[in-house]
N, C-alpha and C positions, 0 to 999 in steps of 0.2 A: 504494500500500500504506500508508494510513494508519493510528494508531496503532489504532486500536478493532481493525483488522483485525490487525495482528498481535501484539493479544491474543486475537483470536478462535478458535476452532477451525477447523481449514483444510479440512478433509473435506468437507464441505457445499458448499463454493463452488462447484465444476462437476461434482458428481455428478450433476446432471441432465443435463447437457449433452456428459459424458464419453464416450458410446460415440459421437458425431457425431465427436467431436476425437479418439477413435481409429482411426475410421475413413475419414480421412480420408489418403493417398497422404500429403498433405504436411501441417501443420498449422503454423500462423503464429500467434504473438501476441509484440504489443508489449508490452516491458516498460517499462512505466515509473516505474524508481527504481534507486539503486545499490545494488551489495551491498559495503556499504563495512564490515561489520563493524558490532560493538558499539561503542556502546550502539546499540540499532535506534534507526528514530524515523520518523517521518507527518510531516506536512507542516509545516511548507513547506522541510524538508531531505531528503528520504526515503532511506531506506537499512533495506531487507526484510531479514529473517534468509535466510542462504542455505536455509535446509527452504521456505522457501515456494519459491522457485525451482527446488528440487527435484520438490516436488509439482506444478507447472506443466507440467515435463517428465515426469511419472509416468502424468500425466492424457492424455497423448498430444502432445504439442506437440513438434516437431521444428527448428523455428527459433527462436530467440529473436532479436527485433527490439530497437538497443538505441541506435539517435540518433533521443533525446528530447530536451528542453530539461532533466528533472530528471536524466541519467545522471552528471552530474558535480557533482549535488548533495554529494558528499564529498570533491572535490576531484582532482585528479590521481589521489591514492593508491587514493581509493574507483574512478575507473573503469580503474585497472590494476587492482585484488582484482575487479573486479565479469567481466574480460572474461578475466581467471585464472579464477576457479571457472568460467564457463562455460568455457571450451577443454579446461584440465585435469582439473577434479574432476566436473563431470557430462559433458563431451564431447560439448557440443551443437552444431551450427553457431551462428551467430548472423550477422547483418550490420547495417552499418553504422559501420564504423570504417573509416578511411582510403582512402574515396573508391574500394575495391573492391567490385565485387557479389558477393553469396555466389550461386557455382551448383551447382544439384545435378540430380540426372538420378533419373527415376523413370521405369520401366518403357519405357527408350527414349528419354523426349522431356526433352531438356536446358532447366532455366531458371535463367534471369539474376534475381538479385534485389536493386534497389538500391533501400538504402532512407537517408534521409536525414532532418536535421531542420534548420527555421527558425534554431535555434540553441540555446545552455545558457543556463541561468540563471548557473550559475557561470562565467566565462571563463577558459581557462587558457590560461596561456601557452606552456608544452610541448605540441610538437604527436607527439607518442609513447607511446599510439596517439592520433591524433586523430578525434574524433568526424565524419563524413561531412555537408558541411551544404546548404543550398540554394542551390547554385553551379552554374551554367550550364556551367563549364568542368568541374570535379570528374565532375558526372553525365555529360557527354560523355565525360570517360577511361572514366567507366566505362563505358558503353555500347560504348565500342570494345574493353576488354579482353571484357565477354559474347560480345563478335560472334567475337573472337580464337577465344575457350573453345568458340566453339561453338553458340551459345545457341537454340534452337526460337523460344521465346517469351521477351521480357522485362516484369518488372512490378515498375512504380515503388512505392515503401512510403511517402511522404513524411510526414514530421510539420511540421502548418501551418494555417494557419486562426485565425481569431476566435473564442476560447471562448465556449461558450455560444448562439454563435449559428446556428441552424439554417439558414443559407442559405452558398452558398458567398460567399468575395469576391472582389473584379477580380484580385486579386493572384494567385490560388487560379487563378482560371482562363485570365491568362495564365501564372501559369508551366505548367497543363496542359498549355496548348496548345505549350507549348513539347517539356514530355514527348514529345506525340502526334508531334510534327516531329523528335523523334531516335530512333523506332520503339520506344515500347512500345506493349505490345499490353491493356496493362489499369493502372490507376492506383489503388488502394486507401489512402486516409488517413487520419490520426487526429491529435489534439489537443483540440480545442474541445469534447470531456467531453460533446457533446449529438451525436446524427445528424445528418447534413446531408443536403441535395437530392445526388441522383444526375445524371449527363449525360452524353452523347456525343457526341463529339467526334472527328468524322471517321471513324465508328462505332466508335472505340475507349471503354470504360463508364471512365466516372472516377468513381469512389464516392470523396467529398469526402470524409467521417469516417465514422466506424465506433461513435463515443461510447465508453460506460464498458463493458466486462464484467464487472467489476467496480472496485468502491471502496464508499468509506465516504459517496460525495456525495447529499444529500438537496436540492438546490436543484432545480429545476424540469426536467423533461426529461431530467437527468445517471442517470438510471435506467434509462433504454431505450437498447439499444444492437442493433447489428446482424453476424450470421454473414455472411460473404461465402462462397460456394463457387465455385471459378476451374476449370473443366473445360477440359483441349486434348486435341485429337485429331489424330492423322497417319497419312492414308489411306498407309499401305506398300506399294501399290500404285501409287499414282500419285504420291504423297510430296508430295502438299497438306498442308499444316498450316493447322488454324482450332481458334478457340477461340470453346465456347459462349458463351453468354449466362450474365453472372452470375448465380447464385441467391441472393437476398437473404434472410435468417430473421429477423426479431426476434427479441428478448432481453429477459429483464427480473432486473436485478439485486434480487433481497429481501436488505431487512434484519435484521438476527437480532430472532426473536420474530416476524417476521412470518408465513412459511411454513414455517423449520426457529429450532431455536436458534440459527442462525451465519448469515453470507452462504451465498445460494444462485444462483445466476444460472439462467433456466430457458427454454427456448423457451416463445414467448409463446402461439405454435399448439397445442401440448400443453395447455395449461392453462387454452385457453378453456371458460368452463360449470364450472371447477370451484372456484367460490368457496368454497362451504363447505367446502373443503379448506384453508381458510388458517385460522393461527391468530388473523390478524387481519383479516376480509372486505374490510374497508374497502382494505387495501392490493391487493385485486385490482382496485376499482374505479377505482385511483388509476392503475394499469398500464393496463386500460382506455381511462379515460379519456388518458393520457398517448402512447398507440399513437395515438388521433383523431387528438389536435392536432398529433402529430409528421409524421404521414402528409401530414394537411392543407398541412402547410405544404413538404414534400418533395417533394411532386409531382414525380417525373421529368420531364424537359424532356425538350422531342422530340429526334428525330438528326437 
C-alpha cells in the first residue's frame, strides 16, 4: 500500500475482479503492510489506513494473510493495533501469528491454513504475538495441531523467494519439498512482487508466487499477477477426499489514468481485444506484451 495508493481513490481497485472474490467459499489475500495508525505512509515503512483494510474485506475477502517481512514495519505496537483491528473491529480471521494454523470449515470439509514468512524487516524482540516464520519445527506444530482440529486438507501460504525474479530458487524448492513431506496438499506463495514458475511435486501444485494484485510498482513484470482457485471434494459416500487441479487466472494491475482514474486490477481474459477501451492503448499493449514474457519464462514443469 504505497503512498500514491493511499491517496488514491479505493473503489476502483477490484471492482472488476469483485464478484470472483465474492464468490468464492473462501477468499484469501495477503496483506502486506501494518495498520499501525497515523500518520499512514508507503514504503519502505508501510502502515495502510485501517478503511482500506476494510474495503478489502467488503470486497469479499475472508482471510486476511499477515507474516510478511513488512507486518512489523511499525514496530511491536503497529502489529499489536494491526492484529486488534482485525480480530476486534472488523472480525476477520487472519493467520499467521504464533506458529498456529487458522482452520475453518466450509460446507463440511475442514482446512488447515498455515501461513508463514522468510522473516521482518523490523526484528523484535517480544515475541507476543509473534509473527509465524520459516521454521521447520514451528510449521511441524503446526501441522500436528490441523491434524488434532481435524483438518481435510492442509495449504501452506509461505512468504519467500527472490524479488523480482521469475523462476523459483533451490531454497524455495527445498523447503517445498519439505512442505510436501509433512502432508500439505497445495502450497500457494508470494513475495518476489513478479509470478513465478509453477511445479509439482509428488503431485502436490506448488504455485511459487502469486506477484502484485495490487500496488503502486511500475518496474518490469511487478504488474501481472495471478488468481489461484483451490477446489476439494469429498465423495460422502465412500469418504475419498481429493483436491482438483488448481485454476490459474491472470491479472493485470492498471495505473490510474490508465483504464479508470485510480488502480484497477482486472482479469487479463476479460479484456483481451479491448484496447480501445483504455484510456491509454498503449498500456494494454504493455499487459500484452508483459503476459508473453511472463508465461515464456513460467512454463510449468512436468510432475
Amino acid at each position: 500500500m504505497h503512498q500514491a495508493q493511499i491517496d488514491a481513490d479505493y473503489e476502483p481497485f477490484f471492482r472488476y475482479i469483485r464478484p470472483e472474490m465474492e464468490k468464492a467459499d473462501i477468499c484469501i489475500a495477503n496483506m502486506e503492510f501494518s495498520l499501525g495508525g497515523e500518520p499512514y505512509s508507503g514504503y519502505p515503512a508501510f502502515s495502510a489506513p485501517d478503511a482500506f483494510a476494510r474495503y478489502v474485506k467488503d470486497c469479499g475477502v475472508d482471510v486476511f494473510l499477515i507474516a510478511n517481512n513488512h507486518i512489523t514495519d511499525r514496530g511491536m505496537a503497529g502489529l499489536r493495533r494491526t492484529v486488534s483491528f482485525y480480530r476486534d473491529s472488523l472480525q476477520i480471521p487472519y493467520a499467521g501469528v504464533d506458529d498456529e494454523p487458522l482452520m475453518l470449515v466450509r460446507k463440511g470439509i475442514r482446512l488447515g491454513l498455515v501461513n508463514f514468512t522468510y522473516g521482518t524487516n523490523n526484528r523484535l524482540k517480544t515475541r507476543e504475538p509473534h509473527i509465524s516464520l520459516m521454521r521447520e519445527e514451528g510449521i511441524h506444530n503446526a501441522v500436528d495441531s490441523a491434524r488434532r482440529a481435524g483438518a481435510d486438507f492442509l495449504i501452506a501460504l509461505p512468504h519467500w523467494g527472490e524479488e523480482y525474479v521469475l523462476t523459483h530458487s533451490q531454497q524455495q524448492e527445498k523447503f517445498a519439498r519439505f512442505l510436501v513431506s509433512e502432508g500439505f496438499d497445495a502450497v500457494v506463495g508470494a513475495h518476489p512482487h513478479v509470478v513465478q514458475d509453477t511445479a509439482h511435486i509428488s503431485s502436490v501444485p506448488i504455485i511459487y508466487s502469486l506477484g502484485n494484485a495490487v500496488s503502486n510498482m511500475s518496474a518490469v513484470n511487478t504488474r501481472l499477477s495471478l488468481a489461484v482457485t483451490l477446489q476439494f471434494v469429498i465423495d460422502r459416500r465412500s469418504g475419498e477426499k481429493r483436491m482438483l487441479e488448481p485454476q490459474l487466472r491472470w491479472m493485470w494491475c492498471t495505473l490510474p489514468g490508465r483504464l479508470t482514474h485510480s488502480y484497477a486490477t482486472i482479469f487479463v481474459d476479460e479484456w483481451i481485444g479491448r484496447r480501445d477501451e483504455w484510456r491509454i492503448p498503449s498500456d494494454y499493449d504493455n499487459m500484452v506484451a508483459t503476459l508473453r514474457r511472463v508465461q515464456q519464462a513460467c512454463t510449468p514443469q512436468p510432475r
